[in-house]
N, C-alpha and C positions, 0 to 999 in steps of 0.2 A: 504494500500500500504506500502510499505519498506520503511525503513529508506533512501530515497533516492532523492536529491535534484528536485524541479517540472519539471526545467529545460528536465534532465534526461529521467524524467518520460513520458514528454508530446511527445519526440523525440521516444523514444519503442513505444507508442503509435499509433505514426504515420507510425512505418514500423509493428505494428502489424498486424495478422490477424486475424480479428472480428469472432467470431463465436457466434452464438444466442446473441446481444450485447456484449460481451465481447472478452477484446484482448488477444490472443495467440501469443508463439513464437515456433516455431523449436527448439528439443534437439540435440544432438549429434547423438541419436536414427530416428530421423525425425517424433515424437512424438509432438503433440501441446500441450504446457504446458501453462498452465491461467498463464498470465503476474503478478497478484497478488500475484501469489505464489511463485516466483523465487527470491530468496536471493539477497539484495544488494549486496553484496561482488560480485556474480555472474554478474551482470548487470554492475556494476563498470569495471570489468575484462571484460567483454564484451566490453564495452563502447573504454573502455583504446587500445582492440586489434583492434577494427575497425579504429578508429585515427590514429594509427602507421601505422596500412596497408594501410589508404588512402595515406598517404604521401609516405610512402616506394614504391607504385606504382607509385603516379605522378615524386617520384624521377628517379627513372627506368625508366618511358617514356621518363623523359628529358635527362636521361644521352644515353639512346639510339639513340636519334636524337641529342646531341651533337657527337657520336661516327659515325654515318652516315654524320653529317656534316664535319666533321674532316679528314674522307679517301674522301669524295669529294676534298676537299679543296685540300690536298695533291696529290691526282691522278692532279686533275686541275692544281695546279703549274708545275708539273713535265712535264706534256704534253706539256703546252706553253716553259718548258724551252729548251727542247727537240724541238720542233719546229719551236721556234723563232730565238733559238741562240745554238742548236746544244750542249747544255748541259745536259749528260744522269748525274744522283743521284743515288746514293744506290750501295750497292758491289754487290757482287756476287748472294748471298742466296736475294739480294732486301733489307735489311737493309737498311734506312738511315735516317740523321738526318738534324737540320734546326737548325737555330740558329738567334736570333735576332740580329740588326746590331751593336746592343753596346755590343752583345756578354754575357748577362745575363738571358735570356729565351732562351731554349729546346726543342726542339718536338724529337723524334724519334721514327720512325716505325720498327720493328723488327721484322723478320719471323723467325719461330722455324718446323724444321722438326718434323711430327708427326709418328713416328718409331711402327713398329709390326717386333716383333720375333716371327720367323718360326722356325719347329722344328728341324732343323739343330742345334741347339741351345744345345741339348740332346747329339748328337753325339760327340758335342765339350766338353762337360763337362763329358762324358765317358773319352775320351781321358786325358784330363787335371787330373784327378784320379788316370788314370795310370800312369801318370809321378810321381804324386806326391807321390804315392805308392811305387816308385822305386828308387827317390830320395832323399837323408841324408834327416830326419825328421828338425836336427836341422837347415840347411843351409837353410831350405824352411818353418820354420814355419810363418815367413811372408806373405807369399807369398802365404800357406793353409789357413790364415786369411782374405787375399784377396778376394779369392776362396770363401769362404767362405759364404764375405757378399756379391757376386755377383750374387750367386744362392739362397739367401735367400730373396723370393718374399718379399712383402710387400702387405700391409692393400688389396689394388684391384686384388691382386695374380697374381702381374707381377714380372721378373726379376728388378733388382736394375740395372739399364741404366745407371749412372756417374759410377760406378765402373766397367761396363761390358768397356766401350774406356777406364779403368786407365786396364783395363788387354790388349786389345790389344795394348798399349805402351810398355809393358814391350821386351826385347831383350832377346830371350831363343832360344837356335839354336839347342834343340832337333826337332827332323823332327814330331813326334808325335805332339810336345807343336805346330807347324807350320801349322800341318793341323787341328790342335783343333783351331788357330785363324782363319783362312779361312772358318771352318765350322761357325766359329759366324760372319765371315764377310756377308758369305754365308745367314747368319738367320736374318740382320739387312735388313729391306723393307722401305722402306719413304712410307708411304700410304697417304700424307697429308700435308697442311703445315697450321701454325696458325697465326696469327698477333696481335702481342702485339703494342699497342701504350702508350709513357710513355712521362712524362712533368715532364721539373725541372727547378727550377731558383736559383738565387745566387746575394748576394748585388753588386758584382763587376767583372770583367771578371777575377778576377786572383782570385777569392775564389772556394770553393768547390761547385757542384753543390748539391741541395738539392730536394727531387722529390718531384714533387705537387702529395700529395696520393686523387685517386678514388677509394676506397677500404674501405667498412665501419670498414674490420676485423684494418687495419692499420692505419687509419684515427685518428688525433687528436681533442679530444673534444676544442671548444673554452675556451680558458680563463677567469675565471673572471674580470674584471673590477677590478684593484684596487682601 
């Protein structure tokens, strides 16, 4: 056997499959390879990814059933408050937030339009071409920079969407630039909406709030122990 603690050993063993007494594993290939023959390092790295995944799962089911207990909780308040005393929450779009009563814990639920352009989208950016083809190069070279990074998709081969509403802000009273914004008002569809939920606290009600991350990419490792 490999350079490989008993402990180890006796656990492959146990999810082995026996064939003529001896144990096998599954390759990559779905090939049974004799457990005596597979490299420590291999088994090790094996060992090492099964750990992470078990936990990286039981994390995920628990953060799942904290996110399904959390819109109960919030639907449930809202409704009694709504009912008992005639207190509707949230603006418009249904945003809203909660606060503890010393003022230092945060909940907020957020909803985000989920946006598809349509290809009226083509017609509006014919159009804006032609102006900019016909207007002073130098007065507009902003303004073709604009242009620019608004139709330069990105990694999923979408338009750039924060720059697509900083063009329809801009005030241009050609009748072409007018129906080129209408054609992309035209092309903006809500197909959807999403719900973000975020938490933040802060040592005192007049300091800065700070977010409690659920987010492994964001998340701070613990510190040592001085």
């Amino acid at each position: 056997m490999n350079a490989i603690d008993p402990e180890t050993t006796h656990r492959y063993r146990t999810m082995a499959i026996e064939v003529g007494g001896k144990p096998y594993l599954h390759d990559v290939k779905g090939n049974l390879v004799p457990l005596e023959t597979i490299g420590a390092a291999d088994l090790l790295e094996d060992e090492m990814v099964r750990k992470i995944i078990g936990f990286a799962e039981d994390l995920s089911a628990q953060i799942g059933r904290f996110k399904g207990h959390t819109f109960e909780d919030i639907g449930s308040l809202m409704a009694l408050l709504d009912q008992e005393y005639g207190v509707k929450r949230g603006g418009r779009k249904g945003n809203v937030a909660f606060t503890s009563f010393d003022g230092c814990l945060k909940v907020t639920l957020q909803v985000a339009d989920q946006l598809h352009i349509g290809p009226e989208i083509q017609a509006a950016k014919a159009l804006i071409d032609e102006c900019l083809r016909e207007w002073s190069t130098d007065s507009r070279a902003e303004l073709r920079a604009l242009v620019d990074r608004v139709f330069s998709v990105d990694r999923e081969g979408t338009i750039n969407r924060a720059e697509l509403f900083m063009l329809l802000r801009l005030d241009i009273a050609d009748e072409r630039w007018q129906r080129a914004m209408q054609a992309i008002r035209d092309a903006i569809r809500v197909v959807g909406s999403k719900e973000y939920l975020r938490f933040y606290r802060r040592s005192e009600p007049t300091a800065q709030w700070e977010p409690i991350v659920i987010d492994i990419a964001s998340a701070r490792a613990p510190t040592a122990a001085a």
